[in-house]
ChimeraX commands (.cxc) that place a marker at each C-alpha (Angstrom):
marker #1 position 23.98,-32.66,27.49 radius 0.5
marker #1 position 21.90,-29.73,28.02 radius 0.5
marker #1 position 24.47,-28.08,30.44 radius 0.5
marker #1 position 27.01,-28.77,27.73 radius 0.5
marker #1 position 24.97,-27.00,25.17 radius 0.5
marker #1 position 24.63,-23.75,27.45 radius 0.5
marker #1 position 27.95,-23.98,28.31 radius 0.5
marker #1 position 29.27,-24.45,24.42 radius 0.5
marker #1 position 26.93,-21.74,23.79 radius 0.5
marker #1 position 28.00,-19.12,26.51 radius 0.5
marker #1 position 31.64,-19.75,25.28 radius 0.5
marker #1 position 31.20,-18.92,21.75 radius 0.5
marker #1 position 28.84,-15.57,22.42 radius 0.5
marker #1 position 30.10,-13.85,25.22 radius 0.5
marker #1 position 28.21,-11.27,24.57 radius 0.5
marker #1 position 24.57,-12.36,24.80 radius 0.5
marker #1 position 23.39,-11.76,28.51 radius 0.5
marker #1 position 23.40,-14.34,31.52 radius 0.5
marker #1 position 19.45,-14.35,31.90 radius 0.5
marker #1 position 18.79,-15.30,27.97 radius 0.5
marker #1 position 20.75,-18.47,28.93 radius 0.5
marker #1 position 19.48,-19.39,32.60 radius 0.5
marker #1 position 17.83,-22.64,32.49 radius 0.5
marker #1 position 15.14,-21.30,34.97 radius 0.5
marker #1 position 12.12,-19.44,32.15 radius 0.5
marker #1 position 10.87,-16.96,34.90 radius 0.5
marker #1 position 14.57,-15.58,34.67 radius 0.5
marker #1 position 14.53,-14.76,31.82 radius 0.5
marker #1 position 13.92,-11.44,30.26 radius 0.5
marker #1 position 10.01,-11.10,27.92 radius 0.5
marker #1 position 11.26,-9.96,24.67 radius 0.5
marker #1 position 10.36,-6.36,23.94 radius 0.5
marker #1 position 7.86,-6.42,21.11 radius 0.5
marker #1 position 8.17,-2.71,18.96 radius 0.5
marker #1 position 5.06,-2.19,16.80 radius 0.5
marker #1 position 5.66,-0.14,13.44 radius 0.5
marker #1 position 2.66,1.34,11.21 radius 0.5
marker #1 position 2.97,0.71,7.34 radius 0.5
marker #1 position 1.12,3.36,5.55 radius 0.5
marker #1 position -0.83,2.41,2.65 radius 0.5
marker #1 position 0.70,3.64,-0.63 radius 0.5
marker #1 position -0.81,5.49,-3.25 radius 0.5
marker #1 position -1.41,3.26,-6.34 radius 0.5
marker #1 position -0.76,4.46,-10.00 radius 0.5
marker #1 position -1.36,2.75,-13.51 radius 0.5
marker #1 position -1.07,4.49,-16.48 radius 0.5
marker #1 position -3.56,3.96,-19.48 radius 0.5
marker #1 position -4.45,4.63,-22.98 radius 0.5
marker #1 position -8.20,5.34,-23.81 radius 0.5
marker #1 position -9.20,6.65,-27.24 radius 0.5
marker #1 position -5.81,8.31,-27.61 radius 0.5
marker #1 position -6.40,10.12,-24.27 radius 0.5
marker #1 position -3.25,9.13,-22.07 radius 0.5
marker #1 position -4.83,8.94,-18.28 radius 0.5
marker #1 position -3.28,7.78,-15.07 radius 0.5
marker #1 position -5.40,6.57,-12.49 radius 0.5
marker #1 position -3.96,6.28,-8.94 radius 0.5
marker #1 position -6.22,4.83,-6.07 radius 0.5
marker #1 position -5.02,6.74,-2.48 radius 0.5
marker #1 position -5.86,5.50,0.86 radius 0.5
marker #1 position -8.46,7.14,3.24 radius 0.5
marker #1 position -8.22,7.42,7.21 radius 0.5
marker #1 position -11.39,5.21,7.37 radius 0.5
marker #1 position -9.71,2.31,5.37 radius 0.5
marker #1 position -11.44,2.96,1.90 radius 0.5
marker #1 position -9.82,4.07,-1.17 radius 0.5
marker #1 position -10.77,6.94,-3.73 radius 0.5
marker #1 position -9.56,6.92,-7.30 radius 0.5
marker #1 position -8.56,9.66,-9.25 radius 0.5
marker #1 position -7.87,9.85,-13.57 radius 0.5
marker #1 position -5.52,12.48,-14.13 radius 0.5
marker #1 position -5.28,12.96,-18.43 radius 0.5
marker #1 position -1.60,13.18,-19.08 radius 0.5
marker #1 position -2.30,15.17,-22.34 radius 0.5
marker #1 position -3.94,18.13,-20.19 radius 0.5
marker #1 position -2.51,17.57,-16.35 radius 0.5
marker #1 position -4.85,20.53,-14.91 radius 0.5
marker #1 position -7.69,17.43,-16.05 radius 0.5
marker #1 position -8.79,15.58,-13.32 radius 0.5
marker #1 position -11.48,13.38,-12.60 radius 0.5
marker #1 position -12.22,11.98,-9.14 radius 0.5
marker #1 position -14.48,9.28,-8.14 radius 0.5
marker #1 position -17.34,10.38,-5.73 radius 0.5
marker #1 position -17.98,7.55,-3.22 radius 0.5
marker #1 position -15.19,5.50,-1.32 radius 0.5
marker #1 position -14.22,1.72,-1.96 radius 0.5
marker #1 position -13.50,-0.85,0.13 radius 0.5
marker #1 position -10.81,-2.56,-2.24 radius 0.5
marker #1 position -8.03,-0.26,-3.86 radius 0.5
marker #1 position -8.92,-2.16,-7.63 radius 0.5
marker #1 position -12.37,-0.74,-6.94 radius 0.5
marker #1 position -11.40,2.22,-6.73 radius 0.5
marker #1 position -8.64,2.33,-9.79 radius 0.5
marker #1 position -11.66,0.59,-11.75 radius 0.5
marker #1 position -14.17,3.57,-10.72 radius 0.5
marker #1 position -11.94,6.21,-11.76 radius 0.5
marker #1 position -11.64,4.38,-15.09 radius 0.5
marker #1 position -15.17,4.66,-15.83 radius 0.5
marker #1 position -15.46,8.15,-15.08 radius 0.5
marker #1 position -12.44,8.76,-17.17 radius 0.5
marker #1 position -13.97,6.83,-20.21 radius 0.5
marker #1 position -17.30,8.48,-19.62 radius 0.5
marker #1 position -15.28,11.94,-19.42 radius 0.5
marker #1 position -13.70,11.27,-23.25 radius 0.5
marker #1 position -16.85,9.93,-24.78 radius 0.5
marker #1 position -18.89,12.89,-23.59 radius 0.5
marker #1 position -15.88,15.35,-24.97 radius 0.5
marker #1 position -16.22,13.35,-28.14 radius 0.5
marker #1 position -20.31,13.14,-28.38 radius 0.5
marker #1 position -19.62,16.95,-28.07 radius 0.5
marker #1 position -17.40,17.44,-31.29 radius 0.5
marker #1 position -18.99,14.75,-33.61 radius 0.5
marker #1 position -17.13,13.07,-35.76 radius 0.5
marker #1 position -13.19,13.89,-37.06 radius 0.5
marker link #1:1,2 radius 0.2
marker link #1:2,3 radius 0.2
marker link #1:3,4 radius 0.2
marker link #1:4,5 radius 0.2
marker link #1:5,6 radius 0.2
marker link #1:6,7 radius 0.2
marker link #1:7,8 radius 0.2
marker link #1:8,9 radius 0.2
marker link #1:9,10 radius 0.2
marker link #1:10,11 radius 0.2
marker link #1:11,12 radius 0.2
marker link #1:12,13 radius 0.2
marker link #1:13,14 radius 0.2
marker link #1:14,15 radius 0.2
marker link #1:15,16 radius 0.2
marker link #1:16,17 radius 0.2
marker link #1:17,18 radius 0.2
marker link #1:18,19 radius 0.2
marker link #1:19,20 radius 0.2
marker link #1:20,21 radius 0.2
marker link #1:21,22 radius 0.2
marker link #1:22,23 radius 0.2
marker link #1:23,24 radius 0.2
marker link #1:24,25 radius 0.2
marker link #1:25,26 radius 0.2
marker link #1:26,27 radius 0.2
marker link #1:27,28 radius 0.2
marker link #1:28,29 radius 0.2
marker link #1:29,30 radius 0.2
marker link #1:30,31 radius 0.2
marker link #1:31,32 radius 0.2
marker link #1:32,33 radius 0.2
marker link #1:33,34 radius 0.2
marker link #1:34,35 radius 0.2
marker link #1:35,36 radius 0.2
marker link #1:36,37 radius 0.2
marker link #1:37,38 radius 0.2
marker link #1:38,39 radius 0.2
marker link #1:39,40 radius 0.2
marker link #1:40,41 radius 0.2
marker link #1:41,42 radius 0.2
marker link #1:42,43 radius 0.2
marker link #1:43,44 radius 0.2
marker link #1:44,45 radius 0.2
marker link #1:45,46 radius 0.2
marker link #1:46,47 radius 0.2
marker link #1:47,48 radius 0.2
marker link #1:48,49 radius 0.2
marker link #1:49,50 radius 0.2
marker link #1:50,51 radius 0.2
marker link #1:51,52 radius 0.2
marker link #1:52,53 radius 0.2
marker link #1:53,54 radius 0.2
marker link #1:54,55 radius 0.2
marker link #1:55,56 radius 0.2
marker link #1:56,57 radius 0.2
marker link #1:57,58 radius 0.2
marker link #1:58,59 radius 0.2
marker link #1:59,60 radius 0.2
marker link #1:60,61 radius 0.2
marker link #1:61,62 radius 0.2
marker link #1:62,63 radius 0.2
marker link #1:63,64 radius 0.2
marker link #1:64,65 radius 0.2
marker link #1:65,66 radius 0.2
marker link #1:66,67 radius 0.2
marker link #1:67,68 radius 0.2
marker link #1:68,69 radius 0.2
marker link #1:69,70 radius 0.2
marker link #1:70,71 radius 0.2
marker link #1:71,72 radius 0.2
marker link #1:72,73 radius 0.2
marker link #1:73,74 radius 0.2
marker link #1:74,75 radius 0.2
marker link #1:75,76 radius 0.2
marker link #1:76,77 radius 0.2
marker link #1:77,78 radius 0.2
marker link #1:78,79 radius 0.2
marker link #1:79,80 radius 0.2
marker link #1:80,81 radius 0.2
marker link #1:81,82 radius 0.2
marker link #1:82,83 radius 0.2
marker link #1:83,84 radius 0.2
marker link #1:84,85 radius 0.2
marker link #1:85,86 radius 0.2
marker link #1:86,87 radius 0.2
marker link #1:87,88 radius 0.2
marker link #1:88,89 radius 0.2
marker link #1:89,90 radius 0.2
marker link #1:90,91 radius 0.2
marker link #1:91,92 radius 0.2
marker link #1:92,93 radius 0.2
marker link #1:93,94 radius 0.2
marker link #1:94,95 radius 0.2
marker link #1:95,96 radius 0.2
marker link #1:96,97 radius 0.2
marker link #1:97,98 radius 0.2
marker link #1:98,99 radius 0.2
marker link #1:99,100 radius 0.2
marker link #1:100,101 radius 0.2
marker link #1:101,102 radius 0.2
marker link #1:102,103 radius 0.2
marker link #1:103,104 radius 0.2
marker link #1:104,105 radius 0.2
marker link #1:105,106 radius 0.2
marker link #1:106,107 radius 0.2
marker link #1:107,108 radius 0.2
marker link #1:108,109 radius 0.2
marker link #1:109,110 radius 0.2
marker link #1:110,111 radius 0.2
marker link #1:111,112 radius 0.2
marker link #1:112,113 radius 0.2
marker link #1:113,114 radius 0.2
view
């Protein structure tokens, strides 16, 4: 049955080589494993925070930690950067929030009210 299976299977893909269907396992050929690398990709959410458009994007260290950056839509040459690193690219996104937040109510303490 087995021989019958090879030989059905031989017949209909001529084209697959004669060690991939010996019966003997050391004959046959180790398939060839290729390894690719998946970079990380930068992250992006945009917000709204006290009518201050921000995007915060999280990008991806050479350690393995994350930084997060707030970039204000409204004034692009704005940016805000977290200090420290993150293990968790949400940690990050979540830092650069605060400081963005912190950045608007500080610019608003400033002016007093409208």
């Amino acid at each position: 049955m087995l021989m019958f299976a090879v030989f059905a299977l031989s017949a209909l893909t001529p084209a697959l080589p004669s060690d991939l269907l010996a019966a003997d396992t050391a004959a046959r050929v180790a398939p060839r494993v290729v390894a690719s690398i998946v970079e990380a990709s930068e992250m992006q959410r945009d917000t709204v925070y006290k009518g201050r458009n921000i995007r915060l994007s999280a990008k991806p260290k050479a350690d393995g930690t994350w930084t997060g950056t707030a970039r204000f839509l409204d004034n692009p040459s704005h940016i805000v950067e977290t200090d420290a690193s993150y293990r968790l690219q949400s940690e990050a996104i979540s830092a650069a929030l605060s400081r963005a937040m912190a950045e608007v109510d500080r610019d608003r303490m400033s002016r007093g009210k409208p």
